[in-house]
N, C-alpha and C positions, 0 to 999 in steps of 0.2 A: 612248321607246326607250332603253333602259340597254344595257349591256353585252353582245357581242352581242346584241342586240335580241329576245333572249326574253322579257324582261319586258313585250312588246307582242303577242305570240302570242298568249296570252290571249285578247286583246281581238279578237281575232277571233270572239268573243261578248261584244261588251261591249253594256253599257246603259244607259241614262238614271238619270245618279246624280242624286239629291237630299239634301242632308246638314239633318236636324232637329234640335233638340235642344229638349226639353220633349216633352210630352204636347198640350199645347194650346194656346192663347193666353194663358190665366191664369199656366201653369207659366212661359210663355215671359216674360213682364212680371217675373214675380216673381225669374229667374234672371240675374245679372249674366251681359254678355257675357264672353266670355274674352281675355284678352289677346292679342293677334297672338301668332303663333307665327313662329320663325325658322328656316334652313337646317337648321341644325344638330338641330332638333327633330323632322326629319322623315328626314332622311337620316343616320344612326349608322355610320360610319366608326372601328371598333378599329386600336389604336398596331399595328403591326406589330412581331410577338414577335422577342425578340433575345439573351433570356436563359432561362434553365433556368427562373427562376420565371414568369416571364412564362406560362408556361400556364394558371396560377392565374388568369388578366387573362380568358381567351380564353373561350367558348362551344363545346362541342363538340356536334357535330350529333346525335352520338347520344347526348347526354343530353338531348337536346329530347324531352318526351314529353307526351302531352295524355289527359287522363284525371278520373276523380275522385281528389283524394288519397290517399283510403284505400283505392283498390285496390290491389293486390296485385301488379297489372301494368299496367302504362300503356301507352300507344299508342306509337310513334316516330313523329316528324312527319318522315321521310322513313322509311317504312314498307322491309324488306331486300326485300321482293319488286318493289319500285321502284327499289332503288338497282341491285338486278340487272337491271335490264330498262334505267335509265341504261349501266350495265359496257354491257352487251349494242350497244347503238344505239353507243355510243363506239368498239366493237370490229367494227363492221358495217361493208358496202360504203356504205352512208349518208355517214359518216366519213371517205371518201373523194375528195381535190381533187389534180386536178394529179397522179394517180399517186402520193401520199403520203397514209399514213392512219395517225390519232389512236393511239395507243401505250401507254398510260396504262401507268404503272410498277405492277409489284407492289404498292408501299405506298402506292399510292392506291386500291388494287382492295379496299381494307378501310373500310367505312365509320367505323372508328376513328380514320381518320387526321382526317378533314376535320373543321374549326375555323368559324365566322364569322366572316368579315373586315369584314363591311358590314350594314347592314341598312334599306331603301327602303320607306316609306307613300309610296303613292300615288294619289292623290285620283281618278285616273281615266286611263287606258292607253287608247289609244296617244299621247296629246295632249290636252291643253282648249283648245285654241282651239276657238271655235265650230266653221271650218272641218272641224277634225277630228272635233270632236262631232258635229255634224251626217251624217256619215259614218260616224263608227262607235260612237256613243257613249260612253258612260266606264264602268268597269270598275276598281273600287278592287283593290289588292291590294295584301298584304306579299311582298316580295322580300329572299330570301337572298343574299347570293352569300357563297360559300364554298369555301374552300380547302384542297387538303393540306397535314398540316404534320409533319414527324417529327424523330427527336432525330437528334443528331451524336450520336458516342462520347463526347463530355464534359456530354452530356444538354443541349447547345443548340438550339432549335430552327431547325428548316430549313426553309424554306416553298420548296412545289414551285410551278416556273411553271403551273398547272395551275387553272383556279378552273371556277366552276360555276355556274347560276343555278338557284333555287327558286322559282317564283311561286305564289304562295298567293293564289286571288280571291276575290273576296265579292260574289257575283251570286245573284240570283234570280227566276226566270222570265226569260221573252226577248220582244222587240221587234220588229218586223219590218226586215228589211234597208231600208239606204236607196235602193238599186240591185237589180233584175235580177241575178242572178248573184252576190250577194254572199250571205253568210249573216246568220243573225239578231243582233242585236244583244242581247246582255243586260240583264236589268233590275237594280240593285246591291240589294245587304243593306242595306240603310237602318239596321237595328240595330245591326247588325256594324260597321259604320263607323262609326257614332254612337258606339257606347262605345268606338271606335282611336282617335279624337280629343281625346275627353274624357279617355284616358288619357294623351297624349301631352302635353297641356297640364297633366294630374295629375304629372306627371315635373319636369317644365322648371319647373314652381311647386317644388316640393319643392326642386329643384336648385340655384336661386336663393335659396333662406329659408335655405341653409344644413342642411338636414333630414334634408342624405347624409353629412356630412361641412363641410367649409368653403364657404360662398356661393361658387356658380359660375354666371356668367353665363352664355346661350346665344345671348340680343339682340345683336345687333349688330357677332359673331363672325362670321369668313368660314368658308365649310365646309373645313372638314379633319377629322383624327383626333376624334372628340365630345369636346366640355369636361369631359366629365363622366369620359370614360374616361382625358383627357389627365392628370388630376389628380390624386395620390397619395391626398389624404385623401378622393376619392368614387369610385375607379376601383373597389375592391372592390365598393359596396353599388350603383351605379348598373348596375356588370355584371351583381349577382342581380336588380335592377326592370326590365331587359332582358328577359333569360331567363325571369322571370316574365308580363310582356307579351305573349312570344310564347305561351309556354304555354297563355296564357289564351285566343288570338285565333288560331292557325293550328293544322292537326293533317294528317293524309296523306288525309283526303278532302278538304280546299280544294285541295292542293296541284294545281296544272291546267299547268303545263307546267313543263321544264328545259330547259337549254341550256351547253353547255360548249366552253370556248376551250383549247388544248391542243395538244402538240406528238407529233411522230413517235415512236415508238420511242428512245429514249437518243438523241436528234438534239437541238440545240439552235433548229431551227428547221425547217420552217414551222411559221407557227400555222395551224389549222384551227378554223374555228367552225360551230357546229353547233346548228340548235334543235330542238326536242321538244314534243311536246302529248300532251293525254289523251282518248283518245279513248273512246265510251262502247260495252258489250257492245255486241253485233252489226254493231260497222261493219266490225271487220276481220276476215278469217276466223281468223287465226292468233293472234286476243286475242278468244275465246269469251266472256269474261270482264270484255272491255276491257283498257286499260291506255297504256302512251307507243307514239308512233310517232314516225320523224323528221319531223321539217316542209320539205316544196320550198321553196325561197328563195325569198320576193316578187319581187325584185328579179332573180331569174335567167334561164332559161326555160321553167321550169316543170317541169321534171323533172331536175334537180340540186341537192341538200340542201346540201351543204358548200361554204365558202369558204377559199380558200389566200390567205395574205400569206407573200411571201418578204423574206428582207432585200433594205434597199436597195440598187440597183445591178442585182437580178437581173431579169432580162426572160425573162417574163413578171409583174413584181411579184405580181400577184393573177388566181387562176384560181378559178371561171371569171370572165372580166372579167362586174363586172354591166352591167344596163340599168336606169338608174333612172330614177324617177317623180316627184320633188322640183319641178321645174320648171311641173307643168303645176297645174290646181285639183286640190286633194286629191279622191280616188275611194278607194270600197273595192274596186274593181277590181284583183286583183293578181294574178302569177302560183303566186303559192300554194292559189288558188282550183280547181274544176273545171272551171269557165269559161275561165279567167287572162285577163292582158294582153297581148296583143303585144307583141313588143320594137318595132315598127313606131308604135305609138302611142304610146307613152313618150317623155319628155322631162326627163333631166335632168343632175348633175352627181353626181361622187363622188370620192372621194382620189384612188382609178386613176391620173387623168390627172396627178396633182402627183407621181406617183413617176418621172415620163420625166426624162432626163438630156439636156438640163438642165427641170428643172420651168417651167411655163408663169408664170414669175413676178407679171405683167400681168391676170394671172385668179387667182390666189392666193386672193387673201382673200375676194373674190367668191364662190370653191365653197366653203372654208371655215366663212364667215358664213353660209350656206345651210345647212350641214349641221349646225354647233350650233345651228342655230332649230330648235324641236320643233314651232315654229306649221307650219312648212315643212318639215322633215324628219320621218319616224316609222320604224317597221319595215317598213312595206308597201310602202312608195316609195324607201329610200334603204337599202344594203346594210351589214350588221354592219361591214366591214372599215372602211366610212368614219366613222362614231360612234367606232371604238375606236383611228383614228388622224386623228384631224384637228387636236386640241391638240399632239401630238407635232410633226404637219405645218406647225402656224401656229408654232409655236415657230421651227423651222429654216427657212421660209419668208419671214415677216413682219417686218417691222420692232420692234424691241425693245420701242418705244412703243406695241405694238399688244396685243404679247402677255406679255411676261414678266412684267408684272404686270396678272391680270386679276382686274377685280373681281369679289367675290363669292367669290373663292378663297384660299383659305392660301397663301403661294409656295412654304411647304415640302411641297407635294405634290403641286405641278405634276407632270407626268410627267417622269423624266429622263431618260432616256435615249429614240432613237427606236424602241427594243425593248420598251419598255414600253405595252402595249397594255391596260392596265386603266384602265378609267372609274371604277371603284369599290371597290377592294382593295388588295393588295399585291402589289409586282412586287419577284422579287429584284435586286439590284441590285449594284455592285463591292463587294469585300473579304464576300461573303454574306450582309450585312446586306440587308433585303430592306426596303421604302419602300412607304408608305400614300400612294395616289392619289387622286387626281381632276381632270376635266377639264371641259371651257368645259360639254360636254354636257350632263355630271350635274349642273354646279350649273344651266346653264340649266334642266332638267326639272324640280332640286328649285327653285326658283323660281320655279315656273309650279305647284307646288302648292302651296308657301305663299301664293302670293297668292288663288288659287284658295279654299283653308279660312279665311282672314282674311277674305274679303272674301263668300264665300257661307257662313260658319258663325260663325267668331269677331267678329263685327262682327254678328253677328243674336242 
């Protein structure tokens, strides 16, 4: 579960991934294994733009296109009749918490504006622990998350608080639920993710030999901005083997859910987040055709989509308050379902209770540590608002020693402020300059798929 926790929607068909590589047993002897991969290989974090040239740095959404090269017209890998049915769900009663709803400016309402900030492989959604495999299986996908960005009158760029999520899956055929009442699980693209990996190690080799530019390690780097992008003499040619990557691997039929974090009307606060799925012809009447619907909150009760975080101080901090699921044995049991959960049966923890004045200081670290486990938290059981502030929360909560330097992370991109609620982008920040994130979450996730492909792919 990433960022608001769309990138686990999905997996609400997810399936039994298997990762190969050879043909056979003979191909397999005769191919060295590949070298472990690291953080930074798997989860692509860009510098956050600050100057007029810096757009040059950046990916824009709508130059992602997938196609043959010598056509004539290529695809968009967020196709306008999806970006308007995003506008659409963003501007609906869906979008809707606490009597405040999502606003999106003018210059977001143009798919020209929005950039990639971030870019997620992932080995398998909602979690690899067995526990959650066993539950709901794994479900590979590339994840966008992407942002507005537009110029000042001195052509600097402005990055709106405003980001988004893309989930692009690689499933094929489905599996039977593990529960009564749950849906099917999916079965993965065994091919598709076999050539994302082998490219991903094609990169990080290249990156390191010097091949882009000057030798750039990505071993043994903590996550923050990519090495590759951080670096003058590979930032250029490693942004076009990005771009090209995705070109080659996502297109607007993988693309299977969005989700967007965003504020009121010209308000600087609440945030609201909000997820989205794809649903196929004939389920809805009013998408003859198919197409996105909003998603009910797992964690809610069952028939309310959006959640509110206000600033600190304000009571009711988050509406609707959730009920999570975290505490008890992972189930695909949740109130997103047609079945759902009871809020009677559930058991669990979530930020909520750390925003009371004075915060429960004695339990702290306790909901905390829960909520960055991904063995123990996912989308289904534990609610957006607490993934996208719990580093913020351990930060101002916990002892120094516990959290201002954690491992596996860069410290310049810890979150700074407690209004920055990005796991994986950029949040503006004082004097305009806007700050590339990350938190305990996302590196815990991306380190539960590196070990994951080292250990069932790179090491076979």
């Amino acid at each position: 579960m990433d960022s608001f926790a769309t990138s686990s929607f999905a997996s609400l068909r997810l399936g039994l991934i298997g990762v190969l590589l050879g043909a056979g047993s003979t191909a397999l002897a005769q191919r060295p294994a590949i070298s472990p991969l690291s953080a930074n290989d798997v989860s692509w974090l860009f510098p956050a733009p600050a100057r007029a040239a810096d757009f040059d740095k950046l990916i824009a959404v709508r130059d992602l296109t997938t196609g043959k090269p010598s056509a004539a017209k290529r695809d968009p890998i967020w196709p306008d009749a999806v970006f308007k049915q995003f506008l659409a769900i963003a501007a609906s009663p869906a979008a809707e918490a606490g009597g405040k709803q999502i606003g999106l400016p003018a210059e977001a309402q143009t798919i020209d504006a929005w950039f990639v900030a971030g870019i997620r492989i992932d080995a398998g959604a909602p979690g690899l622990s067995n526990e959650v495999v066993g539950q709901f299986g794994r479900s590979p996908e590339i994840r966008l998350i992407v942002q507005p960005v537009t110029r000042n009158p001195d052509g600097t760029p402005k990055v709106l608080d405003i980001a988004a999520h893309l989930i692009f899956n690689f499933v094929a055929g489905q599996n039977d639920p593990a529960q009564t009442g749950c849906l099917q699980r999916p079965k993965p693209d065994l091919v598709a993710f076999k050539a994302i990996v082998a490219e991903l190690a094609a990169l990080r080799t290249r990156l390191s030999r010097g091949l882009l530019g000057n030798r750039v390690a990505t071993s043994g780097v903590p996550l923050g901005v990519h090495p590759g992008l951080a670096n003058a003499t590979t930032a250029k040619n490693v942004r076009k083997e990005m771009k090209s990557f995705l070109e080659r691997h996502i297109s607007g039929q993988r693309l299977d859910a969005m989700a967007i974090a965003a504020l009121p009307a010209g308000a600087p606060a609440p945030w609201i987040f909000l997820s989205m799925t794809k649903v196929p012809p004939g389920v809805v009447p009013a998408l003859p055709n198919g197409g996105f619907v909003p998603v009910h909150g797992p964690t809610l009760d069952g028939q309310q989509f959006a959640q509110m975080l206000e600033p600190i101080g304000t009571v009711p901090p988050v509406v609707p308050a959730p009920a999570t699921n975290n505490l008890n044995p992972i189930t695909c049991r949740n109130a997103a379902l047609p079945a759902g959960l009871p809020v009677a049966e559930r058991s669990g923890s979530s930020t909520t209770e750390l925003f009371a004045s004075p915060p429960p200081a004695a339990k702290a670290k306790q909901v905390l540590d829960l909520i960055a486990d991904p063995a123990k938290s996912h989308f289904f059981n534990t609610d957006c608002i607490s993934c996208h502030t719990e580093t913020r929360r351990a930060m101002d909560l916990l002892p120094l020693n516990d959290i201002k330097v954690v491992s596996g992370i860069d410290p310049a991109v810890l979150p700074g402020g407690d209004w920055n609620v990005r796991n994986f982008g950029w949040s503006p920040s004082g004097g305009g300059q806007a700050q590339a994130t990350v938190t305990r979450r996302t590196a815990a996730e991306t380190a539960a798929v590196v070990a994951f492909i080292n250990s069932e792919l790179a090491a076979k």
